[in-house]
matplotlib code that plots the C-alpha trace (Angstrom):
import matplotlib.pyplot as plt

x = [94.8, 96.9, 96.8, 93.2, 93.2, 95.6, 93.7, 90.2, 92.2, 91.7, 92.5, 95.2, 92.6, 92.0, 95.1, 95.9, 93.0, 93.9, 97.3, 96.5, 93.6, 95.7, 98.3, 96.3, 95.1, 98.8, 99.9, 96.5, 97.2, 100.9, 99.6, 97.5, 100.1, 102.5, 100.0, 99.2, 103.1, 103.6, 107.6, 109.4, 112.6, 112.3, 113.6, 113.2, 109.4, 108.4, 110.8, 109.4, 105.8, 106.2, 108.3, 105.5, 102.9, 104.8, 105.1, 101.6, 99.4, 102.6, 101.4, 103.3, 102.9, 102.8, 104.5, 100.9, 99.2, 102.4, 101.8, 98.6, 100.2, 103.3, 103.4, 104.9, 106.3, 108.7, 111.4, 114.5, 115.5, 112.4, 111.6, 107.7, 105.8, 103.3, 101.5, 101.4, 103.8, 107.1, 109.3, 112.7, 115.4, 117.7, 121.0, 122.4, 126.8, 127.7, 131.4, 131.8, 133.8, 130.3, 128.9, 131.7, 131.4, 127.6, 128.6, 130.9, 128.8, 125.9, 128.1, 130.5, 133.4, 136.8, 138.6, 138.8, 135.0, 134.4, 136.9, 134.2, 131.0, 132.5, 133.5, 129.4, 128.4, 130.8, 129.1, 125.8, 126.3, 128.8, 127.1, 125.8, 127.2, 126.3, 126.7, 123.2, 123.8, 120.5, 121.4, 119.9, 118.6, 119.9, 119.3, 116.4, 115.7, 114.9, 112.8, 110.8, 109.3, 107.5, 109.8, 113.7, 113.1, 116.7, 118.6, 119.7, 123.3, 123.7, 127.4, 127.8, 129.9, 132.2, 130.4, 127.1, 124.5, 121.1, 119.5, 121.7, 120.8, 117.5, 117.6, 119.8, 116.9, 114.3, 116.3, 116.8, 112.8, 112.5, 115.0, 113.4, 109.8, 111.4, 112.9, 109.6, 107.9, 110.1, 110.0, 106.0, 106.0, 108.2, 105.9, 103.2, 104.6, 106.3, 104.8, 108.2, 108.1, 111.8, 113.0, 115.0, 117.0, 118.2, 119.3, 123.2, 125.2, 125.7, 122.1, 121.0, 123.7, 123.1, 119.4, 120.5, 122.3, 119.4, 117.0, 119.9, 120.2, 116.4, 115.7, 118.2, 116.7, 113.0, 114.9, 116.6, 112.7, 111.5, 113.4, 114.1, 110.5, 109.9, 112.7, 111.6, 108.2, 109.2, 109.8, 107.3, 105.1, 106.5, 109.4, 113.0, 115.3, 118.5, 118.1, 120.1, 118.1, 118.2, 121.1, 120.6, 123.9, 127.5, 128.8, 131.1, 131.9, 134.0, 135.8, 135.6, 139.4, 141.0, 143.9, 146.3, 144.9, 145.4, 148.6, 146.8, 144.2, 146.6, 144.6, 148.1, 149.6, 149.0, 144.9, 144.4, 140.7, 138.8, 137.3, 140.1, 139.1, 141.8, 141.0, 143.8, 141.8, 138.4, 136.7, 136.3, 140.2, 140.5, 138.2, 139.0, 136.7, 136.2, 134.7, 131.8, 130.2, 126.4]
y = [149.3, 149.2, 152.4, 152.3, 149.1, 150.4, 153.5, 151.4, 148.6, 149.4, 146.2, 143.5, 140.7, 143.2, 143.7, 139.7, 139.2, 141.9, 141.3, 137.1, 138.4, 140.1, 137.8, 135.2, 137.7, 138.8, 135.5, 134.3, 137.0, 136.5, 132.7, 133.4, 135.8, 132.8, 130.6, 132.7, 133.3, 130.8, 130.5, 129.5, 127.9, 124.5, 123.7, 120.3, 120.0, 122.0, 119.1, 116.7, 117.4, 117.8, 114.4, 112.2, 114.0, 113.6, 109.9, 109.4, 111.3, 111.9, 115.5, 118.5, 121.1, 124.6, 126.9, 128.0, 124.1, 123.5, 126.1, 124.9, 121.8, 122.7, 123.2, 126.3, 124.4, 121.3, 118.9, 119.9, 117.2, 115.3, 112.9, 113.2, 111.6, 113.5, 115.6, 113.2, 110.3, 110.7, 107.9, 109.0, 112.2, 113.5, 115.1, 116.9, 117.8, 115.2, 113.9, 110.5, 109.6, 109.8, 107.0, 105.0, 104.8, 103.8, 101.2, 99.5, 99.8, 98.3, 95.5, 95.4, 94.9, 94.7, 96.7, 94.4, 93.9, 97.6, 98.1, 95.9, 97.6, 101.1, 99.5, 98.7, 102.2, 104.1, 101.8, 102.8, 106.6, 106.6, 108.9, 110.9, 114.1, 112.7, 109.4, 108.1, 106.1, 105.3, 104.8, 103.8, 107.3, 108.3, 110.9, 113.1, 111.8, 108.2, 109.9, 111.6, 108.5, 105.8, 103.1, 103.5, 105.5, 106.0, 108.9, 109.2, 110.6, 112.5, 113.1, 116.0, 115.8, 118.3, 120.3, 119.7, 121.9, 122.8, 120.1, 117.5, 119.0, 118.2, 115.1, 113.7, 114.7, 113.1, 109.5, 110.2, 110.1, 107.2, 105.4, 105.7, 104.6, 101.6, 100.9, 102.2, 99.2, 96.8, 96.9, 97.2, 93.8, 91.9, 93.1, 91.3, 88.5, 88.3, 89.4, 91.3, 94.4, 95.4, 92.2, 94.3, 94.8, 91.2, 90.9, 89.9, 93.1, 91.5, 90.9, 94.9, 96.0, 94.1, 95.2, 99.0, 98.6, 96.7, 99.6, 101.8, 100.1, 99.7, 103.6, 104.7, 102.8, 104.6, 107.7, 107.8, 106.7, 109.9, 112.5, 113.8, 114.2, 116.3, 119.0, 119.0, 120.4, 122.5, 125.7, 125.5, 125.4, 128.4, 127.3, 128.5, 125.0, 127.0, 128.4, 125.8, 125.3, 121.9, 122.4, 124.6, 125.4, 124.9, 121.6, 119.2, 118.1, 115.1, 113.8, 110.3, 109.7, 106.9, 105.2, 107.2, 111.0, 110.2, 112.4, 115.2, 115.3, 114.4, 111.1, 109.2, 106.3, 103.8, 104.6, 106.0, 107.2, 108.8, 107.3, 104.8, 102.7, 101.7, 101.7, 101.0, 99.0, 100.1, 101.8, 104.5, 104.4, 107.5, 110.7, 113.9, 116.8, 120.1, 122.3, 124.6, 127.6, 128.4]
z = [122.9, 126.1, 126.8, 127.0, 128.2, 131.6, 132.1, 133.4, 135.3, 139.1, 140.9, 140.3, 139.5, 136.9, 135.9, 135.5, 133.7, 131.3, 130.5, 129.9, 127.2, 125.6, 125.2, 124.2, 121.0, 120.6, 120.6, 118.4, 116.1, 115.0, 114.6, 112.0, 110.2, 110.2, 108.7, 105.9, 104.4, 102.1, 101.5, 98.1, 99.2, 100.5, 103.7, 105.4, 106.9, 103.0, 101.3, 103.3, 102.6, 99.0, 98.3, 100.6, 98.6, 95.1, 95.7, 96.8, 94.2, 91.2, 91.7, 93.2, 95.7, 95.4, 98.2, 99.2, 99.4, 101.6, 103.5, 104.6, 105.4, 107.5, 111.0, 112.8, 115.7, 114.3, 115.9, 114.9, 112.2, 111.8, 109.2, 109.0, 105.7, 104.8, 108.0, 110.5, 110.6, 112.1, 110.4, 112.1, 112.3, 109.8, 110.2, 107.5, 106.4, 109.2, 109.5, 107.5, 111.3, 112.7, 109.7, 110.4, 114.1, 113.7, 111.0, 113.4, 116.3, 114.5, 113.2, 115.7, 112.7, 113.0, 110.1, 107.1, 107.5, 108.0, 104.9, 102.6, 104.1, 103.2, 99.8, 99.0, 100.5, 97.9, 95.4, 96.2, 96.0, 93.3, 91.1, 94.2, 96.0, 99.1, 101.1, 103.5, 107.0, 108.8, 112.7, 115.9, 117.7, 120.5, 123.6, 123.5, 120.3, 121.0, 123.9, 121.3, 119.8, 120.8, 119.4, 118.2, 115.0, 113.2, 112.4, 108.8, 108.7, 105.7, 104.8, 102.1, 99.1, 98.0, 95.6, 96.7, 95.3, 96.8, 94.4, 95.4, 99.2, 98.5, 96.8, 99.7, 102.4, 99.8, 99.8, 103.5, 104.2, 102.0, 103.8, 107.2, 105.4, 104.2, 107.7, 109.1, 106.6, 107.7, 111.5, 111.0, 108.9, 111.4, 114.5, 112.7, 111.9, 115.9, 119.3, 120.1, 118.6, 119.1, 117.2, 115.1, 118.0, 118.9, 115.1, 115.1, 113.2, 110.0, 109.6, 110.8, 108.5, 105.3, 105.9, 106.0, 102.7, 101.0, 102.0, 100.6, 97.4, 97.1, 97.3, 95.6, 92.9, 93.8, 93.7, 90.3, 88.4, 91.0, 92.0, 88.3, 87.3, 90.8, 90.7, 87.0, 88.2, 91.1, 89.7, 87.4, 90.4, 91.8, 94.4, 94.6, 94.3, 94.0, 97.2, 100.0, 102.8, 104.0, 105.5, 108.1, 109.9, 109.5, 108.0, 106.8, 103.3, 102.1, 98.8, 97.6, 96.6, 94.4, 95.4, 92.7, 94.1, 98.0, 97.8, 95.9, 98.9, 102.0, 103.0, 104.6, 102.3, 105.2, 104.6, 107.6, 107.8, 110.5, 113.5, 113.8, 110.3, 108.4, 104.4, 102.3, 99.0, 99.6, 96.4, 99.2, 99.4, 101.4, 102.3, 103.1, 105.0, 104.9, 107.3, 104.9, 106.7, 105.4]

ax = plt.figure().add_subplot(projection="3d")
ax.plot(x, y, z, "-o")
ax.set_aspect("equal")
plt.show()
């Protein structure tokens, strides 16, 4: 096609016009090819699309109805529900330092608060491999959106699996719904819509680990009866993609295996938290290449 294409071009108006047509078919073309691969594993936007979906209609996806759903183009991180509504960010294998430093920032604790907030969080996800934050966005990110949508930390358990990867991401996007609910209901009931902000710490806080405590609930009735489905309708959960580069991983310790795992007698955590008689007595992370 170039070829032929080259040998009849005799000006460089010609020439402009030429090479701008065909891009636009190149570029039209590949489009199309995307479209039409519908992919087993589920990665974030797929997970995201099949858990709004699940929740609305009890019904799940298969790879090719997704397909038709997803976009090509997505935000790195994105919490989206269903196709359109962007309820916040996600980042997945994140350093419990990085949870801690948003819970005292929100709360602006000192460490014997911070000690019992930790305590309720290790409560929550006690029978989890993996420990949810939802925090103000920041950067680019709070740039992105029209109002301050939250980033969900997700901090990764040792001996996570690509189920537990997924369910994490699931609670993660029902988290930032709630939230989402939430900040909608209070701009109704007030004409500032950034009320949430002017909320002393201890209130924003003990909101976040309500919403954490309500889902979680949501997500034990849920998330069994959809990974019980999704092979059955064709897609690959034992593939890990929700995770999507390098990460951390960290171990809930009680107070008699701090030695075993080299968390300091003294309790000294990360991010300058001291955590001697928390039921998150100590933590220790590793570095996991994917």
């Amino acid at each position: 096609m170039g070829s032929l294409v080259v040998s009849r071009i005799t000006s460089p108006v010609a020439t402009w016009i030429a090479l701008l047509s065909l891009l636009a078919v190149h570029l039209a073309t590949n489009y199309k090819a995307v479209r039409c691969v519908a992919m087993r594993t589920l990665n974030r936007q797929r997970m995201g699309i099949v858990v709004s979906h699940f929740h609305q209609t009890g019904r799940v996806l298969t790879p090719k109805e997704v397909s038709r759903r997803e976009r090509v183009l997505e935000h790195d991180g994105v919490l989206r529900w269903g196709e359109h509504s962007v309820l916040g960010f996600g980042d997945v294998g994140v350093r419990f330092a990085t949870v801690l430093a948003s819970l005292m920032k929100d709360g602006s604790f000192d460490d014997n608060a911070s000690r019992r907030w930790i305590r309720e969080l290790a409560t929550i996800f006690r029978m989890q491999k993996y420990i949810l934050w939802p925090a103000k966005s920041t950067g680019r990110r709070r740039l992105l959106s029209a109002s301050s949508l939250p980033t969900v930390y997700i901090c990764l358990k040792v001996g996570a699996t690509a189920n537990d990867q997924a369910k994490a991401w699931s609670h993660a996007l029902l988290v930032a719904k709630e939230l989402s609910s939430r900040r909608r209901r209070r701009a109704r009931q007030s004409d500032d819509k950034n009320a949430d902000d002017d909320d002393d710490g201890m209130a924003v806080v003990s909101e976040k680990v309500v919403v954490l405590q309500a889902t979680m609930a949501e997500m034990d009735g849920n998330f069994v009866a959809l990974a019980s489905q999704l092979a059955a309708k064709g897609w690959d959960p034992d593939t890990a993609c929700i995770e999507t580069g390098g990460g951390f991983r960290i171990a809930v310790v009680s107070e008699d295996d701090r030695g075993a795992w080299g968390v300091p007698a003294d309790g000294a955590g990360v991010g300058g938290v001291v955590d001697a008689n928390a039921a998150l007595s100590g933590h220790r992370e590793s570095k996991k290449a994917v």
